[in-house]
PDBQT receptor file of N, H, CA, C and O in Angstrom, charges set to zero:
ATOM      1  N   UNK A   1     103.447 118.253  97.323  1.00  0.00    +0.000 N 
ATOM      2  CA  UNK A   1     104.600 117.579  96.742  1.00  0.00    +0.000 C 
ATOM      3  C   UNK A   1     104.185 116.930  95.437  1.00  0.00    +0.000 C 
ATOM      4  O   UNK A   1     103.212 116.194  95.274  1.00  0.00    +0.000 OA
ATOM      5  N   UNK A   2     105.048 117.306  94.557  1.00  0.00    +0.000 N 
ATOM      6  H   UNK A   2     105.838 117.904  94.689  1.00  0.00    +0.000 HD
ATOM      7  CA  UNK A   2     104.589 116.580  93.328  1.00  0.00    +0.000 C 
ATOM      8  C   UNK A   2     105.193 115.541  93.146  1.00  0.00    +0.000 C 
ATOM      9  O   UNK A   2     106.357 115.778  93.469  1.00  0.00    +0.000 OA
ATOM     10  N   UNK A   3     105.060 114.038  92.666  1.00  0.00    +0.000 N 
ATOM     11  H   UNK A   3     104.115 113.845  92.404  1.00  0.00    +0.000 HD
ATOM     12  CA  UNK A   3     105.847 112.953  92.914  1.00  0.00    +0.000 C 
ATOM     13  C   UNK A   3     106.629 113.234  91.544  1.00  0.00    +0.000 C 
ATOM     14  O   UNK A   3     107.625 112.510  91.532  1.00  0.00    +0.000 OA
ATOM     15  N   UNK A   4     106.570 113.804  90.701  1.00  0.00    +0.000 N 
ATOM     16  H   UNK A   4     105.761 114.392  90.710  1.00  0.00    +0.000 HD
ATOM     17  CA  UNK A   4     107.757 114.026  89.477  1.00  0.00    +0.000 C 
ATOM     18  C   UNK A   4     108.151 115.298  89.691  1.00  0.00    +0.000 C 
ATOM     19  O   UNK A   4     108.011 116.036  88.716  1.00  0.00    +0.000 OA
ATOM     20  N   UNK A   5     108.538 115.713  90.532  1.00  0.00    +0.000 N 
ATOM     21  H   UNK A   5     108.651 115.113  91.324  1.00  0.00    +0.000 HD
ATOM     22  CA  UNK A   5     109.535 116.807  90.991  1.00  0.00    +0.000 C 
ATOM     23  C   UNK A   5     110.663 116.429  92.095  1.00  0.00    +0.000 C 
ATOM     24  O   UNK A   5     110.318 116.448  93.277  1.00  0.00    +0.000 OA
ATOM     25  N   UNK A   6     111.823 116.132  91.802  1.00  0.00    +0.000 N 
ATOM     26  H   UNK A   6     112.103 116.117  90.842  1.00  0.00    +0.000 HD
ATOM     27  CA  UNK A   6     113.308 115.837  92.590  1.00  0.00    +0.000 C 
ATOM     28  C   UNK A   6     112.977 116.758  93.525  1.00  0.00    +0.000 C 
ATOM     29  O   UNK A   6     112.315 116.443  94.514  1.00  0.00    +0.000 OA
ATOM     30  N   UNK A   7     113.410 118.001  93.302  1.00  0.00    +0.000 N 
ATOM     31  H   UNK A   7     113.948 118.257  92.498  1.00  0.00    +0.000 HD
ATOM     32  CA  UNK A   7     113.467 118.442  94.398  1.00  0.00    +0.000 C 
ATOM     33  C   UNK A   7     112.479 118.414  95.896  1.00  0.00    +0.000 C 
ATOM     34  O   UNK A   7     112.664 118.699  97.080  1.00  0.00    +0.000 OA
ATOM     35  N   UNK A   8     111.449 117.939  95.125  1.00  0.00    +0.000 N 
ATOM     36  H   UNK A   8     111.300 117.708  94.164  1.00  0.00    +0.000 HD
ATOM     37  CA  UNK A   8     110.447 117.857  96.178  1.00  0.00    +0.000 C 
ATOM     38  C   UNK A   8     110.675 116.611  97.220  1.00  0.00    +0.000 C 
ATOM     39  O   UNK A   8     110.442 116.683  98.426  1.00  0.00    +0.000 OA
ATOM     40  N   UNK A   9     111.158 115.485  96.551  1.00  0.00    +0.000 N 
ATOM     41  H   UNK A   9     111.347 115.426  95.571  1.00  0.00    +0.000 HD
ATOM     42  CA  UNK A   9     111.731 114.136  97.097  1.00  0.00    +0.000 C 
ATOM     43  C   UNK A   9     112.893 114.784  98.032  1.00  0.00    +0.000 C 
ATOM     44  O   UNK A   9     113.028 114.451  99.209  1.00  0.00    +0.000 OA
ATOM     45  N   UNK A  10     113.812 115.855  97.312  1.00  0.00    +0.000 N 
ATOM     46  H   UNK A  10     113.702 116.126  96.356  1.00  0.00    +0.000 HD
ATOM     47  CA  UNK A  10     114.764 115.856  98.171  1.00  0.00    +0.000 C 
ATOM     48  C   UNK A  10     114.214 116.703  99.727  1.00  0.00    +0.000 C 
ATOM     49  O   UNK A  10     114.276 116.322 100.896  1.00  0.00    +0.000 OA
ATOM     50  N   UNK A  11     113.694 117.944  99.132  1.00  0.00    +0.000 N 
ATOM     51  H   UNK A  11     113.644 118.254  98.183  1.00  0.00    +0.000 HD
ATOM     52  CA  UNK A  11     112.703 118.527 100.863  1.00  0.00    +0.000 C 
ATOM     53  C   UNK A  11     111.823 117.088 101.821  1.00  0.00    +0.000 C 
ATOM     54  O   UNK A  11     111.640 117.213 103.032  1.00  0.00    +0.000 OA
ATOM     55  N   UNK A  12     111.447 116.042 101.206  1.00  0.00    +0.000 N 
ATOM     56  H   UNK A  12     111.596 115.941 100.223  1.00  0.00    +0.000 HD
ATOM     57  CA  UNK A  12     111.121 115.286 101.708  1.00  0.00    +0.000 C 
ATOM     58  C   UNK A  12     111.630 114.588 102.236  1.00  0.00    +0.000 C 
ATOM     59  O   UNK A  12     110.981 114.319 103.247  1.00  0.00    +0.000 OA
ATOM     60  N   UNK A  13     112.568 114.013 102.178  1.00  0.00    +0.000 N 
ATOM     61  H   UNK A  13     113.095 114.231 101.357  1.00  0.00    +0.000 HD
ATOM     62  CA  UNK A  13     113.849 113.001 102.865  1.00  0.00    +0.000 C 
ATOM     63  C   UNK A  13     114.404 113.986 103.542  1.00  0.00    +0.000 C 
ATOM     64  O   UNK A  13     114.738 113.460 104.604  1.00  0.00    +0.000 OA
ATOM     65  N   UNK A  14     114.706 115.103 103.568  1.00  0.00    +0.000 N 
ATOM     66  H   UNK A  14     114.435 115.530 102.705  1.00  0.00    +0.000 HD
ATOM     67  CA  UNK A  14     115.625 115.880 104.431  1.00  0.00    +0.000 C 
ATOM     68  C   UNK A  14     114.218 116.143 105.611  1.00  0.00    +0.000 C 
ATOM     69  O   UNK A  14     114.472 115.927 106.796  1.00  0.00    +0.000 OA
ATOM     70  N   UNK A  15     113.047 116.517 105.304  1.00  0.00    +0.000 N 
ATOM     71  H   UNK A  15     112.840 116.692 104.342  1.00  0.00    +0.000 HD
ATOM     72  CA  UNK A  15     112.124 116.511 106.724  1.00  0.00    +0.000 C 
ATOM     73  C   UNK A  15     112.467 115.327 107.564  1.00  0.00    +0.000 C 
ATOM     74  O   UNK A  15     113.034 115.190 108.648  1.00  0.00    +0.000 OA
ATOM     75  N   UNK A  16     111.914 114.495 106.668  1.00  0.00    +0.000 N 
ATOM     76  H   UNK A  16     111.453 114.606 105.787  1.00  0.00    +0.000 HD
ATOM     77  CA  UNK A  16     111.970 112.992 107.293  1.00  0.00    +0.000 C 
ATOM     78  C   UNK A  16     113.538 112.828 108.213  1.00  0.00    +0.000 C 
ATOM     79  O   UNK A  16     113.725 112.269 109.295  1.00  0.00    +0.000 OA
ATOM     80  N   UNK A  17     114.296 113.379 107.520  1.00  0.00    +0.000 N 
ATOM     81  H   UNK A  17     114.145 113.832 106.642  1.00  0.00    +0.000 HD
ATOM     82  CA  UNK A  17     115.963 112.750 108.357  1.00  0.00    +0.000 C 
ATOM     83  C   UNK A  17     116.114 113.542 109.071  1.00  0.00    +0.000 C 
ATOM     84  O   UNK A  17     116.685 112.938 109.979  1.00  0.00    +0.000 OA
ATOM     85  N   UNK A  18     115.956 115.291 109.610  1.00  0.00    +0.000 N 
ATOM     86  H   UNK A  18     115.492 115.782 108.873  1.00  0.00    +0.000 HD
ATOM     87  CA  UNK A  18     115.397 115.898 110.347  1.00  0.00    +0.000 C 
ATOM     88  C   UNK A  18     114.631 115.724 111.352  1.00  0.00    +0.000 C 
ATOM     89  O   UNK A  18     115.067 116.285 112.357  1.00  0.00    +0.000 OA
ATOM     90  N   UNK A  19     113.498 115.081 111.524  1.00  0.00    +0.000 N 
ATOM     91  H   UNK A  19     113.143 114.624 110.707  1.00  0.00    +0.000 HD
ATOM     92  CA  UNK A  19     112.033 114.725 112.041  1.00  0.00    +0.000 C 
ATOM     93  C   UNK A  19     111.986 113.327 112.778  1.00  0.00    +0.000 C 
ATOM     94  O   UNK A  19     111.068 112.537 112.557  1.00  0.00    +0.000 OA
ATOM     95  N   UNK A  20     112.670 113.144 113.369  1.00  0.00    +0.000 N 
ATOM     96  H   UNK A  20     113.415 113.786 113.549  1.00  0.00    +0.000 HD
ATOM     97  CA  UNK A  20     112.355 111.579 114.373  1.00  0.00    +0.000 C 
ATOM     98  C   UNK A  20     110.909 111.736 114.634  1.00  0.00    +0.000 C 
ATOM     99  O   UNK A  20     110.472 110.712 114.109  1.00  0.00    +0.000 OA
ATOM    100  N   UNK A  21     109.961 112.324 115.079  1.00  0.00    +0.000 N 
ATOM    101  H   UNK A  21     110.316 113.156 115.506  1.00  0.00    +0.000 HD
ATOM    102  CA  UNK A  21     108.856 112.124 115.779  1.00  0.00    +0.000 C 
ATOM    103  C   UNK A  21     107.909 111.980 114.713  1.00  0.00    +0.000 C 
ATOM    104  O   UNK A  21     106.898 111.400 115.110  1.00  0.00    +0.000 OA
ATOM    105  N   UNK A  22     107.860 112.396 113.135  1.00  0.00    +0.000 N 
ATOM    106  H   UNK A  22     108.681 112.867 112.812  1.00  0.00    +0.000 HD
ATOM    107  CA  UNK A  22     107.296 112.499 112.105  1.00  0.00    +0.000 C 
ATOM    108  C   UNK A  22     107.896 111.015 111.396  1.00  0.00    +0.000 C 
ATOM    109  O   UNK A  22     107.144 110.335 110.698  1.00  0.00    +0.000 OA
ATOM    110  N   UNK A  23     108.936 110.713 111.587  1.00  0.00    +0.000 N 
ATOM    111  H   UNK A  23     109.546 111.265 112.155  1.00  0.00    +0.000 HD
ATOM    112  CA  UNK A  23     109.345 108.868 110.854  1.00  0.00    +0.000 C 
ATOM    113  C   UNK A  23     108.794 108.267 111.860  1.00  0.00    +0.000 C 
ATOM    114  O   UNK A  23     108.426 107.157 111.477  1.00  0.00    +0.000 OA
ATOM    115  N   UNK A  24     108.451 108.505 113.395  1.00  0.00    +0.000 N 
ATOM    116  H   UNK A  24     108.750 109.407 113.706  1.00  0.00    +0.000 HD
ATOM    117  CA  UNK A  24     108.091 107.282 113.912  1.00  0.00    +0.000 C 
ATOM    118  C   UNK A  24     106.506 107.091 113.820  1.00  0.00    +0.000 C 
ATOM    119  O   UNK A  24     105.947 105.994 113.843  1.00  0.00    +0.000 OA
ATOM    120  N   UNK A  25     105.724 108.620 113.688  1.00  0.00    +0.000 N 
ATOM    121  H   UNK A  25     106.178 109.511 113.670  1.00  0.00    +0.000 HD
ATOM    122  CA  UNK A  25     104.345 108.520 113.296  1.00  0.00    +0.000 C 
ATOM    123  C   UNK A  25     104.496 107.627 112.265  1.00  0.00    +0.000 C 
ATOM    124  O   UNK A  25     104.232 106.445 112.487  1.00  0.00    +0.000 OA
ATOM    125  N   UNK A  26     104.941 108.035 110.976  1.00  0.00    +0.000 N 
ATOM    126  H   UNK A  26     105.155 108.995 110.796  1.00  0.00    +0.000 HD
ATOM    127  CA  UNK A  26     104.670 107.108 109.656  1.00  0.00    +0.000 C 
ATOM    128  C   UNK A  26     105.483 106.097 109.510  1.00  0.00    +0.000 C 
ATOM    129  O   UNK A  26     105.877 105.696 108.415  1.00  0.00    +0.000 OA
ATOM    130  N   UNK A  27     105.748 105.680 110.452  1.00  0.00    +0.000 N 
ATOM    131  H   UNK A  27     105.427 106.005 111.342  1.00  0.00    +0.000 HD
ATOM    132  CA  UNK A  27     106.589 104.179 110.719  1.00  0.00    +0.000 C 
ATOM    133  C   UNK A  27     105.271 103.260 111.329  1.00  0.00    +0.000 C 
ATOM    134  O   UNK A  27     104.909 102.353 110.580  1.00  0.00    +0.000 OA
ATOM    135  N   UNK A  28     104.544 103.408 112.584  1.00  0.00    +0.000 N 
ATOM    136  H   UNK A  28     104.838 104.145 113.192  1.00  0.00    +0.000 HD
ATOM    137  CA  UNK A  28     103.196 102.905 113.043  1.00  0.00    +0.000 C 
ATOM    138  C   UNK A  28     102.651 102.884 112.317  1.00  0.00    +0.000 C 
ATOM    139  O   UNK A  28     102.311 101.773 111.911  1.00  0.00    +0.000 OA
ATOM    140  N   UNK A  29     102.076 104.313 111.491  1.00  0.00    +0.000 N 
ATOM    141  H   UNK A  29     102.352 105.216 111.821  1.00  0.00    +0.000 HD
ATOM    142  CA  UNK A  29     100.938 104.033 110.719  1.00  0.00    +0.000 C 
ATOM    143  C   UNK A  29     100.949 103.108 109.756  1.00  0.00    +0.000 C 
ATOM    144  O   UNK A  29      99.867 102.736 109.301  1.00  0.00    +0.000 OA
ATOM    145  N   UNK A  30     102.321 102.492 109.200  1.00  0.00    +0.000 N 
ATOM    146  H   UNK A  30     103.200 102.794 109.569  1.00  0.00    +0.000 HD
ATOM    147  CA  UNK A  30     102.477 101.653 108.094  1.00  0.00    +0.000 C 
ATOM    148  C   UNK A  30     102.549 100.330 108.787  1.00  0.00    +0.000 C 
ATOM    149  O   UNK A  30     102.453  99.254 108.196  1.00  0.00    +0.000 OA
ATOM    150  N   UNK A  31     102.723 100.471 110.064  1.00  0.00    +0.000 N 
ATOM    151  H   UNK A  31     102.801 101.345 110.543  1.00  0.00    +0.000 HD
ATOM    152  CA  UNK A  31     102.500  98.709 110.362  1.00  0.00    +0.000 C 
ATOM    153  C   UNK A  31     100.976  99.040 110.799  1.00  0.00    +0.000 C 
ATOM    154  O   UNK A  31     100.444  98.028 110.341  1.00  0.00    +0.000 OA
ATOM    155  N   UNK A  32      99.896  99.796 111.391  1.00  0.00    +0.000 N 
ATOM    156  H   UNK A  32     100.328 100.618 111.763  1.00  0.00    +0.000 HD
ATOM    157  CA  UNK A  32      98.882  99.318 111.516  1.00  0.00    +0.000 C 
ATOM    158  C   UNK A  32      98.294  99.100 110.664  1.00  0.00    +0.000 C 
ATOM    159  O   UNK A  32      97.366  98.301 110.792  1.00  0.00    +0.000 OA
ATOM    160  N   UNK A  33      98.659  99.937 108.923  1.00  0.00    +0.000 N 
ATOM    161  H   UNK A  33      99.413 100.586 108.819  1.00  0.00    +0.000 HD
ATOM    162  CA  UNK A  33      97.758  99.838 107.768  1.00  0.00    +0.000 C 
ATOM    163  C   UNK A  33      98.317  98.013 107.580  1.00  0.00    +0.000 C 
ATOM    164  O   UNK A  33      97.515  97.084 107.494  1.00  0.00    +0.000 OA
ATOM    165  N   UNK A  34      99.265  97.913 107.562  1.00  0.00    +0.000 N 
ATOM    166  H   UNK A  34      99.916  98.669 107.632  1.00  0.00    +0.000 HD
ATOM    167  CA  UNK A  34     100.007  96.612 107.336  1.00  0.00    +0.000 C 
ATOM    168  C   UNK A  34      99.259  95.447 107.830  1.00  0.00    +0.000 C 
ATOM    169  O   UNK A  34      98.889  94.513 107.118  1.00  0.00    +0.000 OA
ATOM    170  N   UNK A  35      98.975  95.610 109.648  1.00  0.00    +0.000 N 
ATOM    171  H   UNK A  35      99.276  96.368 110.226  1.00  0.00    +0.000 HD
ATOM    172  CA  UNK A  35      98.586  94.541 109.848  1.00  0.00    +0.000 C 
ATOM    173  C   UNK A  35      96.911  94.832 109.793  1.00  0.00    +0.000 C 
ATOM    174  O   UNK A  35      96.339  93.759 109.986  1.00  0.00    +0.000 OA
ATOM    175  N   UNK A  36      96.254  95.587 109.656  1.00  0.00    +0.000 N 
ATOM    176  H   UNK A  36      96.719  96.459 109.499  1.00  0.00    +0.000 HD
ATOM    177  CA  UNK A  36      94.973  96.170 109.362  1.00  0.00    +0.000 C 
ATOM    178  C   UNK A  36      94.572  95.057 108.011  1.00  0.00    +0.000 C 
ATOM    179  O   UNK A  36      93.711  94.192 108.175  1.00  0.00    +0.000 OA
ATOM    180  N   UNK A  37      95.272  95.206 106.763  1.00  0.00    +0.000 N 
ATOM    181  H   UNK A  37      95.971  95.909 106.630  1.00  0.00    +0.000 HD
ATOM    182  CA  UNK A  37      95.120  94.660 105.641  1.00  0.00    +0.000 C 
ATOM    183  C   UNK A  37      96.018  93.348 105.017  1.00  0.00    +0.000 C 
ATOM    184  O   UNK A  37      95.723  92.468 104.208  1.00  0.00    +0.000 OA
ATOM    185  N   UNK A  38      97.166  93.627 105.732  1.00  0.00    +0.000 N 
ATOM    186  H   UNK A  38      97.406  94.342 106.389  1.00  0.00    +0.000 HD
ATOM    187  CA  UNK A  38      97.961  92.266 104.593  1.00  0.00    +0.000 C 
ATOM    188  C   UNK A  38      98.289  90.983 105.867  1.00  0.00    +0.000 C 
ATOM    189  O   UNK A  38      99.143  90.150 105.563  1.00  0.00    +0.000 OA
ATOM    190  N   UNK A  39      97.858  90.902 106.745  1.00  0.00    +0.000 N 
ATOM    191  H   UNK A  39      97.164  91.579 106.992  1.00  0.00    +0.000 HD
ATOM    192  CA  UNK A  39      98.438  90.467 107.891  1.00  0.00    +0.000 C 
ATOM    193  C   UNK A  39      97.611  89.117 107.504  1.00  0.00    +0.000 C 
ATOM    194  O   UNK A  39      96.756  89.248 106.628  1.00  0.00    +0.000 OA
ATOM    195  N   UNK A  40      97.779  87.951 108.032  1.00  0.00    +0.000 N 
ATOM    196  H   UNK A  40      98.474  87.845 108.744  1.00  0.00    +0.000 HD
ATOM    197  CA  UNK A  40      97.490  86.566 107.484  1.00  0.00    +0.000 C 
ATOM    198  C   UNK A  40      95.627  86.666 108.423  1.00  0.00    +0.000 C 
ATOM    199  O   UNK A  40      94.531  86.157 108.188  1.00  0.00    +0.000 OA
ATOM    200  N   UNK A  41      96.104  87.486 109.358  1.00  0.00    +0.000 N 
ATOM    201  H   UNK A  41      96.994  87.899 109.549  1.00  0.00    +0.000 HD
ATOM    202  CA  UNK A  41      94.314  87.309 109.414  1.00  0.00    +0.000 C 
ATOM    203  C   UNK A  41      93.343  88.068 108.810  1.00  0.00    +0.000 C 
ATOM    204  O   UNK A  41      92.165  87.711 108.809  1.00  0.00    +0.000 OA
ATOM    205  N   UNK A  42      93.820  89.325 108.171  1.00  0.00    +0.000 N 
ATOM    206  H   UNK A  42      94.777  89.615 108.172  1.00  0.00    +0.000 HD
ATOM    207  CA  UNK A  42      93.078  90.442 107.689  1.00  0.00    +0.000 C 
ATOM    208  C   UNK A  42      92.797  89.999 106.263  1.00  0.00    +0.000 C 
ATOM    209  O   UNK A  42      91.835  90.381 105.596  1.00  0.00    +0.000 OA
ATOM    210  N   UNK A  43      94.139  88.796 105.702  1.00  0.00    +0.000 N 
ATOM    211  H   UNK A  43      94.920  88.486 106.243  1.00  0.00    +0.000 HD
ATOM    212  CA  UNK A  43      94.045  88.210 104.362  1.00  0.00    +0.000 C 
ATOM    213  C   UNK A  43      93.111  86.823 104.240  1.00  0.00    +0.000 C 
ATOM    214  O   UNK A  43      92.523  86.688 103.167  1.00  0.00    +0.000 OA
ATOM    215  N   UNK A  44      92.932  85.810 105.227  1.00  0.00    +0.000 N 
ATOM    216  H   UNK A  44      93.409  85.919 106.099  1.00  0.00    +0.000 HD
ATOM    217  CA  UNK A  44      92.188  85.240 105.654  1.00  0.00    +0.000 C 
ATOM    218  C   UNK A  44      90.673  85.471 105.527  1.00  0.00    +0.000 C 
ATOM    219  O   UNK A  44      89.840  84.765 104.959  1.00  0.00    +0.000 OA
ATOM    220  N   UNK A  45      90.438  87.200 106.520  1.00  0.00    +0.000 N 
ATOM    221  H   UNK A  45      91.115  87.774 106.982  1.00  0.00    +0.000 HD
ATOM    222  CA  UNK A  45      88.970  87.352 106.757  1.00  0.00    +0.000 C 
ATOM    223  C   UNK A  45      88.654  88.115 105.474  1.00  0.00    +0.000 C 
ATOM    224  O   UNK A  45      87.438  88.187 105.296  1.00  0.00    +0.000 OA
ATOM    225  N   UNK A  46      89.310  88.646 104.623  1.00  0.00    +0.000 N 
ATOM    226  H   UNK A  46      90.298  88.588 104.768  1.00  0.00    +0.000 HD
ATOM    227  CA  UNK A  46      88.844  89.023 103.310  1.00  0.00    +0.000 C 
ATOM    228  C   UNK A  46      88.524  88.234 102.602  1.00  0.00    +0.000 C 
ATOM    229  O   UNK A  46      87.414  88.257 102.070  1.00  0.00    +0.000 OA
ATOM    230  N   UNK A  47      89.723  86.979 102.318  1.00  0.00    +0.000 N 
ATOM    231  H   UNK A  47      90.625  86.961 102.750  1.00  0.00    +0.000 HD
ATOM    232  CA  UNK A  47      88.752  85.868 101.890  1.00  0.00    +0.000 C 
ATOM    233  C   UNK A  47      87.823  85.132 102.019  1.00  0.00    +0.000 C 
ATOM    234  O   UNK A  47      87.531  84.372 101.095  1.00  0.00    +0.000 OA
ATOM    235  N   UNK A  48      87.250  85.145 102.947  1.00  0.00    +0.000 N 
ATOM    236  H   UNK A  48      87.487  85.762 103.697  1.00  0.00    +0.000 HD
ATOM    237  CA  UNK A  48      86.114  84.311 103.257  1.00  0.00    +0.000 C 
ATOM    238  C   UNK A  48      85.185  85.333 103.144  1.00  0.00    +0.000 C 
ATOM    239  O   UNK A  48      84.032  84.934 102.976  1.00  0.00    +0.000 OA
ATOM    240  N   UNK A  49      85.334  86.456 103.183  1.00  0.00    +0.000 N 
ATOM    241  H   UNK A  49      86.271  86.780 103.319  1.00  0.00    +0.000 HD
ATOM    242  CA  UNK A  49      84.156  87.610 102.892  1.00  0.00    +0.000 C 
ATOM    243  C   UNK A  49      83.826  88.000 101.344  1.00  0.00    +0.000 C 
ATOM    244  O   UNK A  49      82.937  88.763 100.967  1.00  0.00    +0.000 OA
ATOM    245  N   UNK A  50      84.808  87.253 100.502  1.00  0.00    +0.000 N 
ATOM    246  H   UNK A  50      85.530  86.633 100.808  1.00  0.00    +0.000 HD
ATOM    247  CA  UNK A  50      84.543  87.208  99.308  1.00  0.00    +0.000 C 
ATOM    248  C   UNK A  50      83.993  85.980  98.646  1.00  0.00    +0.000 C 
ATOM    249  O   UNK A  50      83.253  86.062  97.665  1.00  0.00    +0.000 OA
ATOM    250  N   UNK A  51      84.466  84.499  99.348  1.00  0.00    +0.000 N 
ATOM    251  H   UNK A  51      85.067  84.432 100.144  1.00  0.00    +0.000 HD
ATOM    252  CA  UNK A  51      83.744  83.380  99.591  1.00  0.00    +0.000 C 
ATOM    253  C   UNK A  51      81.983  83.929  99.984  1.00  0.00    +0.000 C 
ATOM    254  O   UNK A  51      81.150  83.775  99.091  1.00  0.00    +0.000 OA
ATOM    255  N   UNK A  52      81.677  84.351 100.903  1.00  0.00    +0.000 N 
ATOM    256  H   UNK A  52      82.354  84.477 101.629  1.00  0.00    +0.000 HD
ATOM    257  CA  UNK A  52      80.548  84.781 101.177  1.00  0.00    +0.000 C 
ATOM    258  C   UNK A  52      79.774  85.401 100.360  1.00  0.00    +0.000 C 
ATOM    259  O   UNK A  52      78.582  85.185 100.141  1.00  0.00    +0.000 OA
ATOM    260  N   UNK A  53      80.621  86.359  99.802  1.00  0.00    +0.000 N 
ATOM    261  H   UNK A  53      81.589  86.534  99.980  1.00  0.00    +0.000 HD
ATOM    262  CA  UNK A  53      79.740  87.629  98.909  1.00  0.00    +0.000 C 
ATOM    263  C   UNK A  53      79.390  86.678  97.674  1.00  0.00    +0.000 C 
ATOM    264  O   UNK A  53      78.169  86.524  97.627  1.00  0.00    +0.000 OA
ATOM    265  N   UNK A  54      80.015  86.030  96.721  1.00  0.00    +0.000 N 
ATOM    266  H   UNK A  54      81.007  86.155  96.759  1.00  0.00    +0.000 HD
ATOM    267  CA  UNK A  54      79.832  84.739  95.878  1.00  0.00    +0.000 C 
ATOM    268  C   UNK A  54      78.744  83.667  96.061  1.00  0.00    +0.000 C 
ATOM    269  O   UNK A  54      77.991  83.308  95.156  1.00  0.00    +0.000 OA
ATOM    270  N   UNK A  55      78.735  83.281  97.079  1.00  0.00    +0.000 N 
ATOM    271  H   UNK A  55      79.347  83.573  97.814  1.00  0.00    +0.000 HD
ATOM    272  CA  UNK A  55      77.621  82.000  97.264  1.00  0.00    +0.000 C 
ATOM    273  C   UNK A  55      76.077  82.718  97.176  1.00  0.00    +0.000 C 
ATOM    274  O   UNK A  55      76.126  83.925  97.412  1.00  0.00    +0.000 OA
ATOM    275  N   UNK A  56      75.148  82.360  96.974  1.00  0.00    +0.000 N 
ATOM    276  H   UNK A  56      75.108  81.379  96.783  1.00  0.00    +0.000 HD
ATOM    277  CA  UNK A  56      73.895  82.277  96.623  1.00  0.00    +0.000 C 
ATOM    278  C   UNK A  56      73.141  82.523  98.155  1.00  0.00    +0.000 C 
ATOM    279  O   UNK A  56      73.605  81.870  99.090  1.00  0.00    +0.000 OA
ATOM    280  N   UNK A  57      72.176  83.301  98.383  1.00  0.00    +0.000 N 
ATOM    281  H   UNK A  57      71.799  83.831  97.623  1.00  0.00    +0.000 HD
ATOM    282  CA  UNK A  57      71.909  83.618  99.510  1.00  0.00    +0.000 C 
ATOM    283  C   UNK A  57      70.873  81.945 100.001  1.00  0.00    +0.000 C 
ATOM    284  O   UNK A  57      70.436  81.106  99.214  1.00  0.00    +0.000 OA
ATOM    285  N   UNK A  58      70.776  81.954 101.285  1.00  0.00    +0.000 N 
ATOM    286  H   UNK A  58      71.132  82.636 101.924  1.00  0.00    +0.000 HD
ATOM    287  CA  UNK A  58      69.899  80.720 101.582  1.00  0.00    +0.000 C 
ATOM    288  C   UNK A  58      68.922  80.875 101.084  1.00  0.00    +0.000 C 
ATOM    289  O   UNK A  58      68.257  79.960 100.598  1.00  0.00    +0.000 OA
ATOM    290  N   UNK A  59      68.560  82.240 101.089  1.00  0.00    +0.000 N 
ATOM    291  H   UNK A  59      69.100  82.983 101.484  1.00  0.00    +0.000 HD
ATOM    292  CA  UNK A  59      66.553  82.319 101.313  1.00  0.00    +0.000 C 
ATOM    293  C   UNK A  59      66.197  81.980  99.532  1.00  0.00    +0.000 C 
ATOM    294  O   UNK A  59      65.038  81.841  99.142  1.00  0.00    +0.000 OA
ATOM    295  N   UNK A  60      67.430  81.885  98.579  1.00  0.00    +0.000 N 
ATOM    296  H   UNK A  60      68.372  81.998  98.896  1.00  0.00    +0.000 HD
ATOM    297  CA  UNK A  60      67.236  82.406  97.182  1.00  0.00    +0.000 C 
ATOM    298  C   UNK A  60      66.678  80.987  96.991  1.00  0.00    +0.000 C 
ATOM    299  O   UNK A  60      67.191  79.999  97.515  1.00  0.00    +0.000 OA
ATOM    300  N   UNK A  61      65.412  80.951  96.075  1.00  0.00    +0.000 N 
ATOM    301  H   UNK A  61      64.995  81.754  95.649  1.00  0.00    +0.000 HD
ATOM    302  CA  UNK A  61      65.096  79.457  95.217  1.00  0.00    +0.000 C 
ATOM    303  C   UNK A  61      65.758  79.314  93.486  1.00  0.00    +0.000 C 
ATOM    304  O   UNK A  61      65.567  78.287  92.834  1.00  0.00    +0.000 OA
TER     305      UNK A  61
């Protein structure tokens, strides 16, 4: 699919509105990527893993 080709958008929405079992796969997969990455704990533990990566190791003089 080329994303600057219409018609290709349109074969795509017509699978999709066609396809219940193919919208509900990529319906999950977008909440596990969702809560995988943007979810207040996944945004949380990134930050502090970037807090981490920043600070100066102990052992360093």
């Amino acid at each position: 699919m080329s994303p600057d080709n219409p018609s290709d958008w349109v074969k795509a929405l017509q699978r999709l509105r066609e396809n219940k079992a193919l919208r509900d796969q990529i319906g999950q997969q977008a909440k596990a990527d969702f809560l995988a990455r943007y979810s207040r704990i996944a945004r949380a533990t990134n930050i502090l893993e970037e807090i981490k990566s920043r600070m100066p190791s102990s052992g360093s003089s």
